[in-house]
mmCIF file as Biopython writes it, N, C-alpha, C and O atoms, coordinates in Angstrom:
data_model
#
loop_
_atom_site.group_PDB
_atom_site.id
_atom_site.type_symbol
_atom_site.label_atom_id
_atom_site.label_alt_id
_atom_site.label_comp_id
_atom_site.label_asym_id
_atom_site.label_entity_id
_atom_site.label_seq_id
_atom_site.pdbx_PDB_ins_code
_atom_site.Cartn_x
_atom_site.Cartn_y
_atom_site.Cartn_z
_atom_site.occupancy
_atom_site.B_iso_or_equiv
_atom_site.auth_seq_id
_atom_site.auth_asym_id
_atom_site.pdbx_PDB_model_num
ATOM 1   N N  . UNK A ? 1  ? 52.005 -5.185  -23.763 1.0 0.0 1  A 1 
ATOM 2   C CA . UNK A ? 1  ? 51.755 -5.400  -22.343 1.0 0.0 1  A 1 
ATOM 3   C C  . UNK A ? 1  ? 52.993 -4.986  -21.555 1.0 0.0 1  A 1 
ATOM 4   O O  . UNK A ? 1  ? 54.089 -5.476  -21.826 1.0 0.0 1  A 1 
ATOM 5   N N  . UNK A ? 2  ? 52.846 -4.178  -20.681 1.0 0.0 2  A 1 
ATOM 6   C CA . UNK A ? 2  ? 54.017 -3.677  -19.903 1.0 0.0 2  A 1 
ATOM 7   C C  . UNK A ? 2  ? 54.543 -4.760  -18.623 1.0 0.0 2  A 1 
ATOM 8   O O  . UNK A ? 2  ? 53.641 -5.243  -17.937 1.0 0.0 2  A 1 
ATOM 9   N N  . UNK A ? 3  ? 55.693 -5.066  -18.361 1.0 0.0 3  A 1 
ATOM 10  C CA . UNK A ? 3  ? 55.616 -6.156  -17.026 1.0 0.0 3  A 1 
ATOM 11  C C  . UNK A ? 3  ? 56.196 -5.412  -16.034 1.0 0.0 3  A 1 
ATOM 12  O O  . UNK A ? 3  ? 56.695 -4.289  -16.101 1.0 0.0 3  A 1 
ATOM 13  N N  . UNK A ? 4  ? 56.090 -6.081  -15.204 1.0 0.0 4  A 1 
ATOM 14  C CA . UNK A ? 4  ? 55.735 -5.350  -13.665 1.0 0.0 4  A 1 
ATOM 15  C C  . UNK A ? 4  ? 57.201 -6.115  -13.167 1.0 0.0 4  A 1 
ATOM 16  O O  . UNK A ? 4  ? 57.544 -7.297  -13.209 1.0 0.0 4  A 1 
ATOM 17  N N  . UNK A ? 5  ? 57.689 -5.247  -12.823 1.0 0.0 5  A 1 
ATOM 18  C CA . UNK A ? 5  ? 59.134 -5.572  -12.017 1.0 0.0 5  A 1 
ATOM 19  C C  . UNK A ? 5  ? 58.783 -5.404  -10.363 1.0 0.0 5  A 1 
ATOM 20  O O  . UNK A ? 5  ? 59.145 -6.234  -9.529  1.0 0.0 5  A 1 
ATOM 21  N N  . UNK A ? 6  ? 58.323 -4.673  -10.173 1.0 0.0 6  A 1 
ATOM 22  C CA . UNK A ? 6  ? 58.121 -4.505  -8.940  1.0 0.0 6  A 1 
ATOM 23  C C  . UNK A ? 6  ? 56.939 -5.199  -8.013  1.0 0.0 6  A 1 
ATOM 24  O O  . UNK A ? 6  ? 55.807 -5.259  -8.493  1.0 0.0 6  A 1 
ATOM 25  N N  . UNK A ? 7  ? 57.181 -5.701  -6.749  1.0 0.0 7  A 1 
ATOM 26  C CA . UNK A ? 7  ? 55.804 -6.116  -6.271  1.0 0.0 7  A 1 
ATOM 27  C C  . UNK A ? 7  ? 54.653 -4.821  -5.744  1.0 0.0 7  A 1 
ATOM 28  O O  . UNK A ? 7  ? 55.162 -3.734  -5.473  1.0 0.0 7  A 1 
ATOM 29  N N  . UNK A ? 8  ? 53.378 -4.944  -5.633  1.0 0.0 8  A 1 
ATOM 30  C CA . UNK A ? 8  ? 52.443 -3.882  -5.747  1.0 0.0 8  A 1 
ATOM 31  C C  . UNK A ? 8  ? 52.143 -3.663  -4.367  1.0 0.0 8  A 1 
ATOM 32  O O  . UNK A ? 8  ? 52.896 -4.463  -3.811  1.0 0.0 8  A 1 
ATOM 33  N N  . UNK A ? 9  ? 51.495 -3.061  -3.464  1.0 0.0 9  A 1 
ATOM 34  C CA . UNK A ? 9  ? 51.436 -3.423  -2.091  1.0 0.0 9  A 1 
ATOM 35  C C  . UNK A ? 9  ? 49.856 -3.795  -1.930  1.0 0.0 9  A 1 
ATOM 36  O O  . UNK A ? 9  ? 48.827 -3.356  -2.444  1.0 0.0 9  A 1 
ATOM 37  N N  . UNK A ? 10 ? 50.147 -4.801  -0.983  1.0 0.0 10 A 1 
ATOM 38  C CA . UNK A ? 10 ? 48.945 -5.540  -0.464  1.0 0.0 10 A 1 
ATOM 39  C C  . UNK A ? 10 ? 47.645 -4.532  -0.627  1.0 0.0 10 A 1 
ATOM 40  O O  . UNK A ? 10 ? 47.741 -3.305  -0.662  1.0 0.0 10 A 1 
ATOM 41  N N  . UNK A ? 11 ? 46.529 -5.209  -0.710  1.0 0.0 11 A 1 
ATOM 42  C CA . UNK A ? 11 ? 45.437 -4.280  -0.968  1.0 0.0 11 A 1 
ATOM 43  C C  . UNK A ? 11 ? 44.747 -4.827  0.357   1.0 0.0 11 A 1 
ATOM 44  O O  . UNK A ? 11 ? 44.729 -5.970  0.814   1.0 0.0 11 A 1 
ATOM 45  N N  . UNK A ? 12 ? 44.171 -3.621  0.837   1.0 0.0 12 A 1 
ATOM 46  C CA . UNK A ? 12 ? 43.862 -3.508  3.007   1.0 0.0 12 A 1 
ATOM 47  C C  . UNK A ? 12 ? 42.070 -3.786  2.491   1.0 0.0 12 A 1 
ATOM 48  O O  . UNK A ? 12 ? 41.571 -3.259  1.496   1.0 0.0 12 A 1 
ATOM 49  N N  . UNK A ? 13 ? 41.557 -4.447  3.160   1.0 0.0 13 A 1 
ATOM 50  C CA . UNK A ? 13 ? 40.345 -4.692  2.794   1.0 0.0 13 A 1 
ATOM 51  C C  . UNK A ? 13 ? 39.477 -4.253  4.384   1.0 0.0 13 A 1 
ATOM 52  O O  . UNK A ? 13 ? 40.041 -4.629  5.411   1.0 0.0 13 A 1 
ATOM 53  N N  . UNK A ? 14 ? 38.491 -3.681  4.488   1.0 0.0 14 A 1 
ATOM 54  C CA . UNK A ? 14 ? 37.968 -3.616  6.183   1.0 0.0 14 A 1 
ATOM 55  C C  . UNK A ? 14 ? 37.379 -4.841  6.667   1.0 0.0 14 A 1 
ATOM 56  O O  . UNK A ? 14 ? 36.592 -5.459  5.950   1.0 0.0 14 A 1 
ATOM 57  N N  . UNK A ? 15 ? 37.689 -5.248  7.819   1.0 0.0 15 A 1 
ATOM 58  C CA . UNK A ? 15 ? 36.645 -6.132  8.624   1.0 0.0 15 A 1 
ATOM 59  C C  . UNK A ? 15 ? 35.713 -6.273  8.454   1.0 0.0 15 A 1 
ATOM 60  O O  . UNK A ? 15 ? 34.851 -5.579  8.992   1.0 0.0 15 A 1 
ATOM 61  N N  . UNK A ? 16 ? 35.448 -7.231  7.629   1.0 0.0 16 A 1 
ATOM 62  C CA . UNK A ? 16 ? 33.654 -7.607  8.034   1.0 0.0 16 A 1 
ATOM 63  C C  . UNK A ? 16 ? 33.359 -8.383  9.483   1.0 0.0 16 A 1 
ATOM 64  O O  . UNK A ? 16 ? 32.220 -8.674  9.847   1.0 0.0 16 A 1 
ATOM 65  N N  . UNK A ? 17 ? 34.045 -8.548  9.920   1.0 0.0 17 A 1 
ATOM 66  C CA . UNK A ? 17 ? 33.457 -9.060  10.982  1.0 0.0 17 A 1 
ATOM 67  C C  . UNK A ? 17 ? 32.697 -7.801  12.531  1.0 0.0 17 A 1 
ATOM 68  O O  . UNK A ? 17 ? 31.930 -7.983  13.477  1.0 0.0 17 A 1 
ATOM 69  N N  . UNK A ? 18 ? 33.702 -6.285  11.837  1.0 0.0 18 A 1 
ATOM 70  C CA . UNK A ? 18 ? 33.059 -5.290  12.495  1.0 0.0 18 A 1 
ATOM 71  C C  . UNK A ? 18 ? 31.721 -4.869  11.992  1.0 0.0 18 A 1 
ATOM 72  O O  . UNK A ? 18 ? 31.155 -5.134  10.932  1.0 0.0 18 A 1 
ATOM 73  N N  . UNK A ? 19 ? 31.237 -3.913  13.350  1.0 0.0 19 A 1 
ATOM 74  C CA . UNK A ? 19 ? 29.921 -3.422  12.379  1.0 0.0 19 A 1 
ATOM 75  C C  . UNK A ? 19 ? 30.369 -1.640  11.771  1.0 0.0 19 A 1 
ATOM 76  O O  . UNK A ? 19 ? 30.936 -1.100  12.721  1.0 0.0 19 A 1 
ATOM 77  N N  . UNK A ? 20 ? 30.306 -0.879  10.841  1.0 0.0 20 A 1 
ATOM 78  C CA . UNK A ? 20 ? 30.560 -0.153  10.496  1.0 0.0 20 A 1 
ATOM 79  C C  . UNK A ? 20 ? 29.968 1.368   11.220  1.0 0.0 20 A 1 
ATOM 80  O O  . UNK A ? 20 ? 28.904 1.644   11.774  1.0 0.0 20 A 1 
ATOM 81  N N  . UNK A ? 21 ? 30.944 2.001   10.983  1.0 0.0 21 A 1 
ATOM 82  C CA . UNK A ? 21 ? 30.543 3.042   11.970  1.0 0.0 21 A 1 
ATOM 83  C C  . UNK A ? 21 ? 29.608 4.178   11.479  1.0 0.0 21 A 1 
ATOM 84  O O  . UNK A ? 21 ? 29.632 4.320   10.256  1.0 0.0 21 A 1 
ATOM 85  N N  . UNK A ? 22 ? 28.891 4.912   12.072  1.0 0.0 22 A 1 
ATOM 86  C CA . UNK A ? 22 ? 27.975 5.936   11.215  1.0 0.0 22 A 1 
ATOM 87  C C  . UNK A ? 22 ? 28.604 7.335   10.709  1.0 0.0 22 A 1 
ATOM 88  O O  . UNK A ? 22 ? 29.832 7.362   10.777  1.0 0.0 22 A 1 
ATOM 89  N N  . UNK A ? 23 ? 28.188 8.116   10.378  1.0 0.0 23 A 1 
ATOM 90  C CA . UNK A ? 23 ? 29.106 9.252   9.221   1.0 0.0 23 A 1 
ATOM 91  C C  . UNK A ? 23 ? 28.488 10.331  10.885  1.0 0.0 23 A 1 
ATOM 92  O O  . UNK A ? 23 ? 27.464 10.306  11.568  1.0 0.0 23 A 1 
ATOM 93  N N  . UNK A ? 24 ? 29.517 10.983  10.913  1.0 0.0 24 A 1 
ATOM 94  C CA . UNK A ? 24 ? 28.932 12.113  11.982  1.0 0.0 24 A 1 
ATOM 95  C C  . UNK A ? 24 ? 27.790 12.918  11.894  1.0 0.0 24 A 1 
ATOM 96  O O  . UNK A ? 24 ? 27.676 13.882  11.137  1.0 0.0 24 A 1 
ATOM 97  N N  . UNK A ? 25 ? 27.074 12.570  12.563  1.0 0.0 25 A 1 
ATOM 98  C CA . UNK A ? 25 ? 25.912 13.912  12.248  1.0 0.0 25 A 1 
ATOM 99  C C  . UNK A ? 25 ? 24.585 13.458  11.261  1.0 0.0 25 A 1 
ATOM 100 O O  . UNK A ? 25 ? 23.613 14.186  11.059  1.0 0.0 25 A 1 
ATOM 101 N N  . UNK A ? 26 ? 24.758 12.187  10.738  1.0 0.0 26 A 1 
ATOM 102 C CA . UNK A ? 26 ? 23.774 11.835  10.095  1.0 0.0 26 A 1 
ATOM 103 C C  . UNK A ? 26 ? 22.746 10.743  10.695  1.0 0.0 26 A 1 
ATOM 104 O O  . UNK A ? 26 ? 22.917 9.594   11.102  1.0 0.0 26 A 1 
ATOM 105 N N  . UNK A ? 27 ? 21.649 11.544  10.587  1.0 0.0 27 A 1 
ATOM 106 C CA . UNK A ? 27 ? 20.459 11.181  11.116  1.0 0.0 27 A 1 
ATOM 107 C C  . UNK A ? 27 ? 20.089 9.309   10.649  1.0 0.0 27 A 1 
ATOM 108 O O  . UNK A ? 27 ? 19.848 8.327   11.351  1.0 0.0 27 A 1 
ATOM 109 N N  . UNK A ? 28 ? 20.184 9.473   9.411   1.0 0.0 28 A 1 
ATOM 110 C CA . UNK A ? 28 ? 19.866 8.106   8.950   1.0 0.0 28 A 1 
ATOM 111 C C  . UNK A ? 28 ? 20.807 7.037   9.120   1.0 0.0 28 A 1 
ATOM 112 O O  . UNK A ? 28 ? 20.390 5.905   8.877   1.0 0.0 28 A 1 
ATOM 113 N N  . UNK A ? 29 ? 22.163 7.198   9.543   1.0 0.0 29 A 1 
ATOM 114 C CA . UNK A ? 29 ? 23.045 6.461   9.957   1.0 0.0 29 A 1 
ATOM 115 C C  . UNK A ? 29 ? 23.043 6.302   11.311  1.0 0.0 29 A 1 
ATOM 116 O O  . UNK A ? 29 ? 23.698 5.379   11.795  1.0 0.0 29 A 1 
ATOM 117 N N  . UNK A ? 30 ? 22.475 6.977   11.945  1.0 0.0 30 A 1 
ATOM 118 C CA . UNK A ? 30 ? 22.511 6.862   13.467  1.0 0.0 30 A 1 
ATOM 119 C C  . UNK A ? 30 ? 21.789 6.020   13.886  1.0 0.0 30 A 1 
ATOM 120 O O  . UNK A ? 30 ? 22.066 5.180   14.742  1.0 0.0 30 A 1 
ATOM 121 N N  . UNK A ? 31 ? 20.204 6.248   12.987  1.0 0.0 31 A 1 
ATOM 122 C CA . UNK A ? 31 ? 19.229 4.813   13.126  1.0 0.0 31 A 1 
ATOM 123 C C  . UNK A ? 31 ? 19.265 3.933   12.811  1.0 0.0 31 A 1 
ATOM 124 O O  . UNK A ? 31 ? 18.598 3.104   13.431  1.0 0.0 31 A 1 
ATOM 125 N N  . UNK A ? 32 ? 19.927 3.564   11.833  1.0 0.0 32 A 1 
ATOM 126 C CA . UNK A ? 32 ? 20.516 2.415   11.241  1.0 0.0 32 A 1 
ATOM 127 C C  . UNK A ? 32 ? 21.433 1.592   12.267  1.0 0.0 32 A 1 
ATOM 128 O O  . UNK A ? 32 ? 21.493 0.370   12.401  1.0 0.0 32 A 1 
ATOM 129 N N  . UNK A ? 33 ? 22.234 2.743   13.056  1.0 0.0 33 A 1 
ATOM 130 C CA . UNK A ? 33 ? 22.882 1.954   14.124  1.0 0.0 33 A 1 
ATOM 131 C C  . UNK A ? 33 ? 22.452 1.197   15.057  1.0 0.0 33 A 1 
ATOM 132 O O  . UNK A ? 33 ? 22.675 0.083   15.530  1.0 0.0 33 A 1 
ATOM 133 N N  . UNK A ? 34 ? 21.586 2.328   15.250  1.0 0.0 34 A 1 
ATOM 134 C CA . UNK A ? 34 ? 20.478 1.705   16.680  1.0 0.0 34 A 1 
ATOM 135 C C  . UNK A ? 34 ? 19.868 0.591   16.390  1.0 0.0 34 A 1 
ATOM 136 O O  . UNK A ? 34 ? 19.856 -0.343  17.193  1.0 0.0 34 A 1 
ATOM 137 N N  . UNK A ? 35 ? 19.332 0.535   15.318  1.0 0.0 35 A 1 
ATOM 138 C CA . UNK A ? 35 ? 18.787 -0.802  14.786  1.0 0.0 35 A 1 
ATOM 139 C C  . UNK A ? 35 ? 19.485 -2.100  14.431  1.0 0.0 35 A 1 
ATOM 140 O O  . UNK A ? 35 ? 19.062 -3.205  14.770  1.0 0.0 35 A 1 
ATOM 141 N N  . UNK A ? 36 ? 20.522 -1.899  13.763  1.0 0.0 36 A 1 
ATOM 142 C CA . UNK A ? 36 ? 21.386 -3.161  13.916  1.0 0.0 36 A 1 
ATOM 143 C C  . UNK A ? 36 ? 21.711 -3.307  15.321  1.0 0.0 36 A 1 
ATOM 144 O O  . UNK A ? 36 ? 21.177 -4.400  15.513  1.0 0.0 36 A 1 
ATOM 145 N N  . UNK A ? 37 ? 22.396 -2.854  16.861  1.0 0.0 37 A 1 
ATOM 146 C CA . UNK A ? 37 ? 22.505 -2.627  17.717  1.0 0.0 37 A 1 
ATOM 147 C C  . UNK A ? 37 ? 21.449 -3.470  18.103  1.0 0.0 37 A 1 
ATOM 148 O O  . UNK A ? 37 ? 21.851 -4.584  18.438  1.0 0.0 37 A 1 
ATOM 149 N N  . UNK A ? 38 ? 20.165 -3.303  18.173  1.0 0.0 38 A 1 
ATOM 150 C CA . UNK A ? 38 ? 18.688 -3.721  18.574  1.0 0.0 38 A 1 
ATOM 151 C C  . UNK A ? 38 ? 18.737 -5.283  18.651  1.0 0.0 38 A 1 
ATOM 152 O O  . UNK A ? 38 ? 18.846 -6.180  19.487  1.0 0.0 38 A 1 
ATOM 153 N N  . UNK A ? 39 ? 18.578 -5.076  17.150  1.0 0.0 39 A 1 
ATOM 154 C CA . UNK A ? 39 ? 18.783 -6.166  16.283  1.0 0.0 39 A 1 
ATOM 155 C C  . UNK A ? 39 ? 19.974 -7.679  17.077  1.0 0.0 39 A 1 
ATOM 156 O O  . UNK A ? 39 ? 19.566 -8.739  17.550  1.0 0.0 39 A 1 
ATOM 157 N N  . UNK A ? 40 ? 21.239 -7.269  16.967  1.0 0.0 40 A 1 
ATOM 158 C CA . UNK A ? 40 ? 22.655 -7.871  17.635  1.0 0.0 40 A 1 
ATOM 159 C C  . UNK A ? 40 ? 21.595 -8.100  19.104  1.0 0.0 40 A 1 
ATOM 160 O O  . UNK A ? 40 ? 21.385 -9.214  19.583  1.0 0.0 40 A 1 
ATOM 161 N N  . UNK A ? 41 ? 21.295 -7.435  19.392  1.0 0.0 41 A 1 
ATOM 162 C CA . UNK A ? 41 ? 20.807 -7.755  21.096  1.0 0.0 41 A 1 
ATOM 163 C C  . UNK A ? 41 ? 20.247 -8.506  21.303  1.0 0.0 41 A 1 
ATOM 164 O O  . UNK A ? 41 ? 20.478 -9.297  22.217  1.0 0.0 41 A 1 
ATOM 165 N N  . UNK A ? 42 ? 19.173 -8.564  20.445  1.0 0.0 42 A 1 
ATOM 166 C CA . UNK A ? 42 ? 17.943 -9.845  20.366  1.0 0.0 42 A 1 
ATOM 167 C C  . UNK A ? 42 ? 18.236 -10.954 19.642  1.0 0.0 42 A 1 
ATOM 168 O O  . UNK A ? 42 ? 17.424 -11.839 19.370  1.0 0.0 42 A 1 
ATOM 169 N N  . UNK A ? 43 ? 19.715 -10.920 19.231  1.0 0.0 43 A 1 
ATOM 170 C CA . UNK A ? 43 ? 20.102 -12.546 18.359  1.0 0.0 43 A 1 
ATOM 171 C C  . UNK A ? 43 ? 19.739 -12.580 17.531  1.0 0.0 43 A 1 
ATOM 172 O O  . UNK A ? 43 ? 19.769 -13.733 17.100  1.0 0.0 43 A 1 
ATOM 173 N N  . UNK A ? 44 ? 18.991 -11.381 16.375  1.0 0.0 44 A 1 
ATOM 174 C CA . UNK A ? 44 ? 18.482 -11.360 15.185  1.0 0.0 44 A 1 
ATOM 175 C C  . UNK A ? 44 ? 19.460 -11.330 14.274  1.0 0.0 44 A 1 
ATOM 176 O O  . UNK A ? 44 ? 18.977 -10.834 13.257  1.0 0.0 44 A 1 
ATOM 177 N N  . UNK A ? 45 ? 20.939 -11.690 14.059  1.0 0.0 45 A 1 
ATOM 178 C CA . UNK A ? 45 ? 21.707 -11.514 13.373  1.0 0.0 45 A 1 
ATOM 179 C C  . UNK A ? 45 ? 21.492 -11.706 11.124  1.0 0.0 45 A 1 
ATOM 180 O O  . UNK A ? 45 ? 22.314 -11.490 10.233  1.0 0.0 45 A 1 
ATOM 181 N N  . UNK A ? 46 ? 20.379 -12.068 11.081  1.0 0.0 46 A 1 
ATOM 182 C CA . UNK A ? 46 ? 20.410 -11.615 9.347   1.0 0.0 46 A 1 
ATOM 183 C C  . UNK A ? 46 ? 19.762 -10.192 9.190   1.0 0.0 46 A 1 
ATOM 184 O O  . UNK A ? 46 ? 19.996 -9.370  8.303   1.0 0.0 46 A 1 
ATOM 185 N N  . UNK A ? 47 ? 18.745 -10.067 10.433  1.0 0.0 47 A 1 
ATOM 186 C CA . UNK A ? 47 ? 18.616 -8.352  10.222  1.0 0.0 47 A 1 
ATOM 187 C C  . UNK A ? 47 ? 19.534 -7.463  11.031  1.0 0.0 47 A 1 
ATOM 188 O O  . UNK A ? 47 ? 19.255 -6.288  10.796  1.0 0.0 47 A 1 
ATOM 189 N N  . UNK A ? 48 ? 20.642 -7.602  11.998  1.0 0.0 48 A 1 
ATOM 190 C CA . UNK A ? 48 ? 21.185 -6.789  12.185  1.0 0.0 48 A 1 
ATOM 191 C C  . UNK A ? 48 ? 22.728 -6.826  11.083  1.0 0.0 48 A 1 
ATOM 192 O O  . UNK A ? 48 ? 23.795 -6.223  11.192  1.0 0.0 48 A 1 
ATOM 193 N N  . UNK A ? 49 ? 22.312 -7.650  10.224  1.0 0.0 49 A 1 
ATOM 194 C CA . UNK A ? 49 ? 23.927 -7.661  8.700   1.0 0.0 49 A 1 
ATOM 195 C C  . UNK A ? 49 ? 23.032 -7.090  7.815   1.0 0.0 49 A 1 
ATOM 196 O O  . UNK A ? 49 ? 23.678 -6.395  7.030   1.0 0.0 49 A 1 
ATOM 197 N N  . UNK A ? 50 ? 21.996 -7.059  7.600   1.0 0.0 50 A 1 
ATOM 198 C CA . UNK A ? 50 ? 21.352 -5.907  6.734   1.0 0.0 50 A 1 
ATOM 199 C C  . UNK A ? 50 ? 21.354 -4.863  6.957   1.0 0.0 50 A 1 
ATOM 200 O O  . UNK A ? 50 ? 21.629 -3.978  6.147   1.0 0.0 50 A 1 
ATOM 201 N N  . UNK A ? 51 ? 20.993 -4.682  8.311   1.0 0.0 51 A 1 
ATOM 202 C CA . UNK A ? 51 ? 21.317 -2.917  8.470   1.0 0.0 51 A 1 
ATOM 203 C C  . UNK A ? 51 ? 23.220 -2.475  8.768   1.0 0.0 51 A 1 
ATOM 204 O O  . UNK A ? 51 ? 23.768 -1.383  8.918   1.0 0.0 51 A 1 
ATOM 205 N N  . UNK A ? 52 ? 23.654 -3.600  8.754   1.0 0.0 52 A 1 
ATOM 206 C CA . UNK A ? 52 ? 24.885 -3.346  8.437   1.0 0.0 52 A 1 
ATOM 207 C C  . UNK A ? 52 ? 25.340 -2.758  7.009   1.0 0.0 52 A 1 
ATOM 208 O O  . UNK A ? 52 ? 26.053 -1.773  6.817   1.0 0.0 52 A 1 
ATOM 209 N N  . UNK A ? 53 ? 24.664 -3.730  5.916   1.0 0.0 53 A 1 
ATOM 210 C CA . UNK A ? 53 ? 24.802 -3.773  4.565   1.0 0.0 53 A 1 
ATOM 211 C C  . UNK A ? 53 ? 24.501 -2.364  4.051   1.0 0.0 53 A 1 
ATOM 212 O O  . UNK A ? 53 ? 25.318 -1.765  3.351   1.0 0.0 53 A 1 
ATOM 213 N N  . UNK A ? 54 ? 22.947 -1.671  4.517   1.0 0.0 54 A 1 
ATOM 214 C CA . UNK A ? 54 ? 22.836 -0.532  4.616   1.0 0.0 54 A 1 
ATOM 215 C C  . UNK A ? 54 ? 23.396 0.519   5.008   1.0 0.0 54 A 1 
ATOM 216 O O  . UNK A ? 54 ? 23.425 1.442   4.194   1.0 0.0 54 A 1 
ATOM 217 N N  . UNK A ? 55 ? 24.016 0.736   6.355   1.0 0.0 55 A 1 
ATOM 218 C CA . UNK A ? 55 ? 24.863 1.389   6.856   1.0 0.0 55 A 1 
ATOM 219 C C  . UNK A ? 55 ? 26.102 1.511   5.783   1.0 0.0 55 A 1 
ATOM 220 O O  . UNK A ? 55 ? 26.463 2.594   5.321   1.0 0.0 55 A 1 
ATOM 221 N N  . UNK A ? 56 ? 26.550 0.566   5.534   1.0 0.0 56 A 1 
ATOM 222 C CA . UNK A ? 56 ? 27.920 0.758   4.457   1.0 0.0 56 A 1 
ATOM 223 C C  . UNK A ? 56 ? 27.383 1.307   2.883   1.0 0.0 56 A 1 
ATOM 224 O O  . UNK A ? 56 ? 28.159 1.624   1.982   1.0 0.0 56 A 1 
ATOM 225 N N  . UNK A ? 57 ? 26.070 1.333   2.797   1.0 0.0 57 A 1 
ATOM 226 C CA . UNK A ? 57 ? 25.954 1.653   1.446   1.0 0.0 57 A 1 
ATOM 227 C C  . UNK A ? 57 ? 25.169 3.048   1.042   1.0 0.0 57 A 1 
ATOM 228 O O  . UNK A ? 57 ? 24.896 3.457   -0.087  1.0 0.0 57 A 1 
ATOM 229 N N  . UNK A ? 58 ? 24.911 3.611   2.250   1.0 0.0 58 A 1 
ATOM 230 C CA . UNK A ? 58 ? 24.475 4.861   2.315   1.0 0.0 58 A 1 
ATOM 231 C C  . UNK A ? 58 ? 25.337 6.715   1.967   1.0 0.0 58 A 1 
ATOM 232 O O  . UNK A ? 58 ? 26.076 7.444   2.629   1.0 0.0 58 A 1 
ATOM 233 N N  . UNK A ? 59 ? 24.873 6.775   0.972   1.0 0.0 59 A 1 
ATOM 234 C CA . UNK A ? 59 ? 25.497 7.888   0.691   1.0 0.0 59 A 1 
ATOM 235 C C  . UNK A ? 59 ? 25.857 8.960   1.419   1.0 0.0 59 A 1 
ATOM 236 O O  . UNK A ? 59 ? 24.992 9.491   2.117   1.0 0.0 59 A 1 
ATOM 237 N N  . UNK A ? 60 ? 27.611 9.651   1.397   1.0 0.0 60 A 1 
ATOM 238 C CA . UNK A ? 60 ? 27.201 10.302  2.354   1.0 0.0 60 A 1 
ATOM 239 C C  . UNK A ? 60 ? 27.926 11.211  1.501   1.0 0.0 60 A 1 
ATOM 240 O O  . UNK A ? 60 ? 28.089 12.189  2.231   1.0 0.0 60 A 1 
ATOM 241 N N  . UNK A ? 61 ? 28.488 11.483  0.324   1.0 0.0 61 A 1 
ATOM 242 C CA . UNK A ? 61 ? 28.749 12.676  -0.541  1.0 0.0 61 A 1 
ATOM 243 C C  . UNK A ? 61 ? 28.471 12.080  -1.858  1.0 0.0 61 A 1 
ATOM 244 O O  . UNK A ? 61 ? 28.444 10.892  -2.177  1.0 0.0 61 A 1 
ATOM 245 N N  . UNK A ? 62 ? 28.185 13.595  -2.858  1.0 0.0 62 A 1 
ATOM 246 C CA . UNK A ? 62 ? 27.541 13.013  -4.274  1.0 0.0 62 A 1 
ATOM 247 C C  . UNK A ? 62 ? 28.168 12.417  -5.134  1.0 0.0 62 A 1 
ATOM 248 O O  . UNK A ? 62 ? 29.292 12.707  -5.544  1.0 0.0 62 A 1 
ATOM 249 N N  . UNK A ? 63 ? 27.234 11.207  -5.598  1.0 0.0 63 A 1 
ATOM 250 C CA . UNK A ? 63 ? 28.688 10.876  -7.085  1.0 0.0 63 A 1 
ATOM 251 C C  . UNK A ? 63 ? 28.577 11.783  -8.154  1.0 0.0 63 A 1 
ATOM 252 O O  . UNK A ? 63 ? 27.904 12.802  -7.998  1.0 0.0 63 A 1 
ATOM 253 N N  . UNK A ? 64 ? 29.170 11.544  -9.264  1.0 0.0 64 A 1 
ATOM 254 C CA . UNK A ? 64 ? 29.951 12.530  -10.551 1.0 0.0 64 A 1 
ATOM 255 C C  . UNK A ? 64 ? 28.513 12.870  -10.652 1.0 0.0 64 A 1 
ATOM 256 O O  . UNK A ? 64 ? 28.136 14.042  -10.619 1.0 0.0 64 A 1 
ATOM 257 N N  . UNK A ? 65 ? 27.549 11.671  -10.797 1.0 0.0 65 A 1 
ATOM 258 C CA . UNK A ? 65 ? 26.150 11.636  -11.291 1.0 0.0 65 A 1 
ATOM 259 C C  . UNK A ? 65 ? 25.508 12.488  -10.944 1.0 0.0 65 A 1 
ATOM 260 O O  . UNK A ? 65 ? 24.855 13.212  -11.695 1.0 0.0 65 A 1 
ATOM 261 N N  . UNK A ? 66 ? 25.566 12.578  -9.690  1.0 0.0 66 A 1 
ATOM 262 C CA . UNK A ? 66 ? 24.365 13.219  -8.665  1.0 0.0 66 A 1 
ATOM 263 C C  . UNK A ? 66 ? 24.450 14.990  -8.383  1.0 0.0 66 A 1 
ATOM 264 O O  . UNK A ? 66 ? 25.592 15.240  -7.996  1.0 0.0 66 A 1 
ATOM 265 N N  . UNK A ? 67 ? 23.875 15.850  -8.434  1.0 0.0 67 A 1 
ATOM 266 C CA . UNK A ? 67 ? 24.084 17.350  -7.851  1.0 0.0 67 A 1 
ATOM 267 C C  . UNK A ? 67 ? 24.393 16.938  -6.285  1.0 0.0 67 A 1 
ATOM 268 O O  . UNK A ? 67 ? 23.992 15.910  -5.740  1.0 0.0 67 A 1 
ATOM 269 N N  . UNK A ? 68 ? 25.102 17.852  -5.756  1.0 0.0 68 A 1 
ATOM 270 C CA . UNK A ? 68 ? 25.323 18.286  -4.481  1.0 0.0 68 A 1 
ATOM 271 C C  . UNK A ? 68 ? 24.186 18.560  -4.069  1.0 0.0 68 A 1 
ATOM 272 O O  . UNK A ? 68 ? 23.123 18.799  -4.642  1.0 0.0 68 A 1 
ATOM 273 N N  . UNK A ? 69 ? 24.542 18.499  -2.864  1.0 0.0 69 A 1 
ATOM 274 C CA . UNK A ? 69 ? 23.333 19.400  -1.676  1.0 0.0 69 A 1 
ATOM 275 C C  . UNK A ? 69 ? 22.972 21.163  -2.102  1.0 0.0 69 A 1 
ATOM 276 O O  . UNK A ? 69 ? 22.208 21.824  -1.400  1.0 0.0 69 A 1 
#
């Protein structure tokens, strides 16, 4: 086991308390916005943190897995 002399630097985590922003140019992130947006307006707050949840989990380049466009 190797020991660590040095301290590591803090690990930056994002706000959850923001809502996440959409990828430029993408159609399905844009609605997603609008809809959480909607959503926040009308005090629906467990469906506008889902389309939050969505918004953050939407692909927007391929993994190792996946072919490209």
């Amino acid at each position: 086991m190797i020991q660590q002399t040095t301290p590591e630097q803090p690990i930056t985590l994002p706000d959850p308390t923001t809502a996440p922003r959409p990828a430029p140019g993408c159609g399905v992130c844009a609605a997603l916005d609008q809809q959480r947006a909607q959503y926040e307006a009308e005090g629906d707050i467990r469906r506008a943190t889902d389309r939050e949840v969505e918004l953050r989990n939407h692909p927007h380049s391929p993994t190792p897995s996946e072919p490209g466009p």
